[in-house]
N, C-alpha and C positions, 0 to 999 in steps of 0.2 A: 436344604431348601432350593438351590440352585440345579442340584442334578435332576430333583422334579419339574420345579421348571423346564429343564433341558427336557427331561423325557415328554413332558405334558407338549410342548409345542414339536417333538419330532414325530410324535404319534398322530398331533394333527395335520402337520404340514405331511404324512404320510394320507393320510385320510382326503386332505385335497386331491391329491396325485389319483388318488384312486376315481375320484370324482371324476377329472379330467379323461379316466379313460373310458372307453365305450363300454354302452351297459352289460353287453354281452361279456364280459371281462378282457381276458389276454387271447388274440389271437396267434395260432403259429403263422409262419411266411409259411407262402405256398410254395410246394415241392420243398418243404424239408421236414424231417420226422415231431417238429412242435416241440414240446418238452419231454423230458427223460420220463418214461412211467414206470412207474413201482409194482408193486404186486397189488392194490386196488385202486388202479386206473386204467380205463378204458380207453381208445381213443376212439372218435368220434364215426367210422365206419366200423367198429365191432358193435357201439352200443346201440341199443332201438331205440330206449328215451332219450337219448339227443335228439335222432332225428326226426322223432315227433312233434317236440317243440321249433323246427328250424324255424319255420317262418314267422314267426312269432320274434323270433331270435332274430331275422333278416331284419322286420320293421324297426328293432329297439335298436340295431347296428346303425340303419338307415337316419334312425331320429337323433342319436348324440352326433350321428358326423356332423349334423348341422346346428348342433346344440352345445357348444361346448362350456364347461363349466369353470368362469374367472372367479376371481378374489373376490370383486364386485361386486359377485353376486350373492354372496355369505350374508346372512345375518348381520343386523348392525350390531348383534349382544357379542358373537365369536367376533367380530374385526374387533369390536374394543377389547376384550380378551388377549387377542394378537396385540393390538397397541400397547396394550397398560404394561406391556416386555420391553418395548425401547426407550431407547436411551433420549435427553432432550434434544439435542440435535438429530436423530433419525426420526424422530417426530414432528419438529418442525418441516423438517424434509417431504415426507409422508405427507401432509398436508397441500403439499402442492402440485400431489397428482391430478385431484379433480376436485369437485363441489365437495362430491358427498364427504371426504377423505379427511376436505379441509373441515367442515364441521367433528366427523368426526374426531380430528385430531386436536380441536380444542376444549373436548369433553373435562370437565371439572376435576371430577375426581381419577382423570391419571394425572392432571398436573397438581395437584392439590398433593399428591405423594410425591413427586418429584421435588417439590418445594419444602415440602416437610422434611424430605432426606437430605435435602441439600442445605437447609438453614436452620433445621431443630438443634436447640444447644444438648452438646453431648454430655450423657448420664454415666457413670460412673456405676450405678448398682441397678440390677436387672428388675427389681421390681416396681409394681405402679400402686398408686396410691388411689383409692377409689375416685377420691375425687375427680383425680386426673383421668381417670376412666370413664366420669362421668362428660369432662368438658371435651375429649377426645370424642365422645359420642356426638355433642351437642358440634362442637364441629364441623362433621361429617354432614349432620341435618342442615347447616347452613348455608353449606355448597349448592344445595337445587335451588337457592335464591339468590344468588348469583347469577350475572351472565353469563351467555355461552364465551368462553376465552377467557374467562376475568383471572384465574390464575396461572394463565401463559403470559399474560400479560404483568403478572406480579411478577413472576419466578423470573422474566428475562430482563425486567425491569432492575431487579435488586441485585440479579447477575452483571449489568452494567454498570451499575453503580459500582458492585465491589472492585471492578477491574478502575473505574476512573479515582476510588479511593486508592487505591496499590499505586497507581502513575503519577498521582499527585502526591505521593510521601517517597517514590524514588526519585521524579522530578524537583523536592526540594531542595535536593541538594547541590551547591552549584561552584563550581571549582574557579576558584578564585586569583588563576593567571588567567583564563578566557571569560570568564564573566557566564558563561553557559553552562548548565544543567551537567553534572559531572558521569551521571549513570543513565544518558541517553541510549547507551547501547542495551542496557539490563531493559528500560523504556518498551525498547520495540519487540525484546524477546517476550518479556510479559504482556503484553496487546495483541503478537499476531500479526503487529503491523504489517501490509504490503501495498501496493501502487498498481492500479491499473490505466491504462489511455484508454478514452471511452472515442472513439472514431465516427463521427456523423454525417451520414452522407447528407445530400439534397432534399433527400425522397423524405427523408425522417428516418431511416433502418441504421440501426447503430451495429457498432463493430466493438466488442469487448478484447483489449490484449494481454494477457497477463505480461509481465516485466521475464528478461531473459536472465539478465545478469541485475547485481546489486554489487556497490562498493562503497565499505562506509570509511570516512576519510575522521581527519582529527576535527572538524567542526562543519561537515556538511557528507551527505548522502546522493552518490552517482546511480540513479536507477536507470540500466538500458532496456531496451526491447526490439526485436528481431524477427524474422521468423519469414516465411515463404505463403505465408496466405494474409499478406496486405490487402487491403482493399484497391481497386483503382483511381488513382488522387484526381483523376476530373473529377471524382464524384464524390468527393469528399467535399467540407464546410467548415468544421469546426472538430477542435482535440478539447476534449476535456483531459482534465488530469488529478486523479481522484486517490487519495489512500482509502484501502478497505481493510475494515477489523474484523474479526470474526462472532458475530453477535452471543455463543457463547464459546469465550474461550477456556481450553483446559491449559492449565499451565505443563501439566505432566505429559500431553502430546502436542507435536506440529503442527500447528494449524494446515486445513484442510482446503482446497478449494473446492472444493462441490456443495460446503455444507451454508446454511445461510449467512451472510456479510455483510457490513454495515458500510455506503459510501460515503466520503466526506470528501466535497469538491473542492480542490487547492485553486485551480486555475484555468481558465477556458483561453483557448487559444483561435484565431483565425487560419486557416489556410491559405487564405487569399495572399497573407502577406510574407507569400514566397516569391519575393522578387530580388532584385541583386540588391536591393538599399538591407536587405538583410544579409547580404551573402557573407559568410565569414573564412571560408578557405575552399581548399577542395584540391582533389589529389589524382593519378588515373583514371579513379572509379565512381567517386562520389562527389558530391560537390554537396556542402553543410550553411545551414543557414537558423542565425539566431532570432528566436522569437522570446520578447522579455514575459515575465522573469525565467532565465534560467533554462530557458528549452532549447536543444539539437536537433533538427531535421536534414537527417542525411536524404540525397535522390539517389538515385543512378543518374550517370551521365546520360549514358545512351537513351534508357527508356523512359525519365524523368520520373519517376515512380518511387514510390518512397523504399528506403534500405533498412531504415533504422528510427530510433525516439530516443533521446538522451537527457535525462531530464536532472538538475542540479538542485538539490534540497537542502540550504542552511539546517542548522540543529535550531537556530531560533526558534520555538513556538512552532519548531518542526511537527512534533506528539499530537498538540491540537488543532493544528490546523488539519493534519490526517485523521482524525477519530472525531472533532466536535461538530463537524460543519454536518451538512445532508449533502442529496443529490444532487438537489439543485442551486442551492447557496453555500460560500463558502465560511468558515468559521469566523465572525467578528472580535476581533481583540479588544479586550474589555479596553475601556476611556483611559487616558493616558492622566496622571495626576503631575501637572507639574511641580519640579523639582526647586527647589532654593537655591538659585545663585548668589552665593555671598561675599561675592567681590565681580560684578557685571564688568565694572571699570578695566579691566586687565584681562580681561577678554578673557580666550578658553587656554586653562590648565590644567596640569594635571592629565590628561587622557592618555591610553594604552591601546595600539595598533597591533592584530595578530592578522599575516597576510602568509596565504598557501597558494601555491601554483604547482597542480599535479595534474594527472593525464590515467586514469584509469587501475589508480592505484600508487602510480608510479609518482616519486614528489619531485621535484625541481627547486623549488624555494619554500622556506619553512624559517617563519621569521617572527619573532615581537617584537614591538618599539615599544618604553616607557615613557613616562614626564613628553610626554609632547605638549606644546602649548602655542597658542600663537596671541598678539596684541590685538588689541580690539583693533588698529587701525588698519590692517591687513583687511580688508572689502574689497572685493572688487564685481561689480555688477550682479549682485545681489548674494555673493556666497563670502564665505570666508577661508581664508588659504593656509593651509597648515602644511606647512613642510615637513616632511616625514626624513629624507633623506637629502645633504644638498651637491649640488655641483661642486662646487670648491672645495669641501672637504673629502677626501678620498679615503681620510680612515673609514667612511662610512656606507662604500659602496662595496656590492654583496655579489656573488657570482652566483646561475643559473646552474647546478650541478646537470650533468650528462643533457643529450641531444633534445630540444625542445620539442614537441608536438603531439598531437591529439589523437590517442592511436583508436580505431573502432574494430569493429568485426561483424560479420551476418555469419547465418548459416554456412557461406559458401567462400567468399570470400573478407580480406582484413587487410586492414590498414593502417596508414599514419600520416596524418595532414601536417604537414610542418608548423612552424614557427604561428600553432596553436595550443593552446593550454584550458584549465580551469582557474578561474582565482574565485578564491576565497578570502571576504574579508569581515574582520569582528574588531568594532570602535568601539575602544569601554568609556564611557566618559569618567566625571573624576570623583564620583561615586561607586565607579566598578560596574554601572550597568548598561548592558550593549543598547549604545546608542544608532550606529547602522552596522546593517547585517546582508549579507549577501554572498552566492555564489553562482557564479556566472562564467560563460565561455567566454576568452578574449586571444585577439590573436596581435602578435608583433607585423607593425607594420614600417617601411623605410619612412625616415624621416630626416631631415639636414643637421648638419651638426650645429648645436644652442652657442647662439654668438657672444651670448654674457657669460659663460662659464671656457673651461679649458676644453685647448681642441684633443680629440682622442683619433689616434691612428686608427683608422677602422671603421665599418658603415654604421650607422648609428639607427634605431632602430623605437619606437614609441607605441606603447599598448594606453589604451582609454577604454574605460566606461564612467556611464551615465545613468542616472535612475533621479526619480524625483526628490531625493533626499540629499543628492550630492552626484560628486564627477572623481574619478581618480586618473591620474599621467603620472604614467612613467617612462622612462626616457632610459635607453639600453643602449649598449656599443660590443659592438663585436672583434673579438680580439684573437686574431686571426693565428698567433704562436702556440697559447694553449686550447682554441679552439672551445672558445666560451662563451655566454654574453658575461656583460656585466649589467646590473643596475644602478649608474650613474646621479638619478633622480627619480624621487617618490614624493608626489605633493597630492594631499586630496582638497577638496572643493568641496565645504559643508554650505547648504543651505540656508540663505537668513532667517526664513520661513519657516524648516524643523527645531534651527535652534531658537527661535521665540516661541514655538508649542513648546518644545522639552523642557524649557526652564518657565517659561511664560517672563519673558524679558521683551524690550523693544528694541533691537537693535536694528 
């Protein structure tokens, strides 16, 4: 069945070809002997009836030069012919050459088989039973009472579904030292998943980038992008930041970028707020600046023009925020149901800290805290203080393995910003479920040595972040013999405000 196929569409697509050439047929180039002749072939100065009909021959040469014969202009009975051969993604595609194309390509009955082959339950024995011969017919008759598309629109409909049924039974499982989703990676291979930066200029002309590099870490995902045909940043506005899925995926091939995509908008970003209150390091080449949540904009020094996109993606609710949102809005997380605090009085126990500090692959710190907890009377201006790590004890302070900093790359040239980083943090509360989540760029910055704790030979050094849910400080010293830091203290700052939604408590 298939090699007539093969033959039936090589004989047409020969049959176009012929179309396309001049009525006259095959011309030889002139001053050369034409084609090889046999023993009954004339060529065109021995024969007389050639040259009888020339001019007749001239007109019809004259009329297809200016006539030439596209796809277009076929029969709409042979285009469906042709279509009812591809695959649903080369059809979808095909559709978006022009009007006609796209009607044609949401003709009934070639999706009406495509859907049937793709979801009919499978038989085991070749034969059919009348009846089913009969409702197979009656089928077919109720396809012309249908709209035009109504089974493009089932077939791709029931194709998403199956893929969000497949992520929601790998997604349930969820590993129980980080609190997050255990088979996040198996996740993105079965989706497709990828990231694009949608770039806006002033005018309204958008700029689509695909991602250069990808690195997926133990509880968050580094997508960079690069490349030598930036736009120009006076004329930019605004960065979207979008995962796209592949509207149908096959799992047995690589998802494709040419074929049609589904956006889901994570996060829209300003450009304007490239100014030094965002500035976060910078090195010969580039100078980098953080836009929350989670985004890197390198410039060049020199031309102030952008180098790069770095964008830091928690595994949290990572899946749906890429795949459930649209274009234009981003995926809303269902209503948070508050939890039973069953001892308010003794404030928060029980919670599980996992904190990462890596640079493009490369780890630095790789840590969990258990049983943290702090007293209800630990407030201070409206958050609550949880010690993770303290000054005085030094069994508990951690060192920085190898040289700190945040290394990038373009096309052309690469680098590495010092005493910058990524952290990663995941707070289980005392349920096991990730209370804040986050990964962000931060960089160590000088700071005086803390006069209530012991003095440390060596400059001392303080990384912060800040996000509406809480604050984290840390507090580092540099130890000059093995040429290390240390982290000396780790306290984060939970908000009074998340923890009365989380539990619905009044503190």
């Amino acid at each position: 069945m298939a090699t007539g196929r093969a033959r039936l569409l090589q004989q047409h697509w020969l049959g176009v070809q012929a179309l396309r050439l001049p009525l006259g047929g095959l011309r030889a180039i002139p001053g050369s002997s034409g084609f090889r002749k046999g023993p009954g072939v004339q060529s065109a100065a021995a024969g007389t009836p050639l040259r009888k009909h020339a001019p007749c021959e001239r007109r019809r040469r004259r009329a297809s030069s200016h006539c030439p014969v596209l796809l277009d202009s076929l029969p709409s009975e042979i285009l469906l012919k042709i279509l009812s051969y591809l695959d649903a993604t080369t059809l979808l595609c095909t559709g978006c050459v022009n009007r006609r194309f796209y009607h044609l390509a949401n003709d009934n009955f070639i999706w009406i088989r495509i859907y049937s082959t793709a979801f009919s339950p499978k038989r085991c024995n070749w034969r059919i039973d009348p009846v089913e011969k009969t409702v197979a017919s009656m089928n077919a008759l109720s396809v012309e009472d249908k709209e035009a598309g109504y089974w493009k629109k089932e077939y791709i409909a029931k194709r998403i579904a199956s893929v969000k049924a497949a992520l929601a039974q790998v997604l349930k499982l969820v590993n129980p030292y980080t609190g997050l989703p255990a088979k996040t990676k198996e996740a993105l291979r079965i989706s497709g998943l990828g990231w694009v930066i949608i770039l806006k200029e002033k005018s309204g002309k958008e700029h689509v980038m695909e991602h250069a590099d990808l690195y997926i870490n133990h509880s968050s995902v580094m997508v960079v992008w690069y490349g030598k045909n930036w736009p120009c940043l006076a004329t930019l506005s605004t960065l979207d930041l979008c995962g796209v899925t592949p509207v149908l995926m096959d799992w047995h091939k690589p998802p494709t970028k040419n074929g049609p995509r589904w956006p889901s908008l994570i996060a829209k970003y300003s450009l304007s707020n490239l100014t030094d209150s965002t500035l976060v390091g910078c090195d010969r080449f580039v100078r980098i600046f953080h836009l929350n949540p989670g985004l890197l904009v390198g410039l060049w020094k020199r031309a102030e023009e952008l180098a790069f996109v770095m964008a830091n993606l928690h595994f949290h609710h990572l899946v749906e925020k890429s795949t459930l949102g649209s274009a234009a809005l981003p995926y809303e997380l269902p209503p948070h149901i508050p939890l039973l605090d069953d001892s308010p009085e003794y404030g928060l126990h029980g919670y599980q800290l996992h904190v990462d500090l890596h640079s493009s692959g490369t780890f630095y710190l790789c840590s969990t805290f258990r049983n943290l907890f702090t007293k209800q009377g630990y407030i201070e201006n409206g958050y609550v203080k949880l010690i993770v790590i303290h000054f005085q004890n030094s069994t508990e302070h951690l060192p920085l393995i190898g040289k700190v900093g945040l290394s990038w790359r373009t096309d052309v040239f690469d680098g590495c910003i010092k005493s910058c980083s990524v952290m990663d943090v995941t707070l289980l509360d005392e349920y096991g479920k990730p209370f804040w989540c986050f990964s962000s760029p931060v960089c160590m910055r000088s700071s005086p040595n803390p006069s209530d704790g012991p003095y440390f030979v060596g400059p001392t050094y303080c990384v912060d972040y800040e996000d509406s849910t809480g604050m984290v400080h840390v507090e580092l010293v540099w130890i000059e013999e093995t040429e290390e830091y240390f982290i000396v203290s780790l306290v984060l700052y939970l908000s009074i405000a998340k923890i009365n939604h989380w539990f619905g408590t009044q503190y």
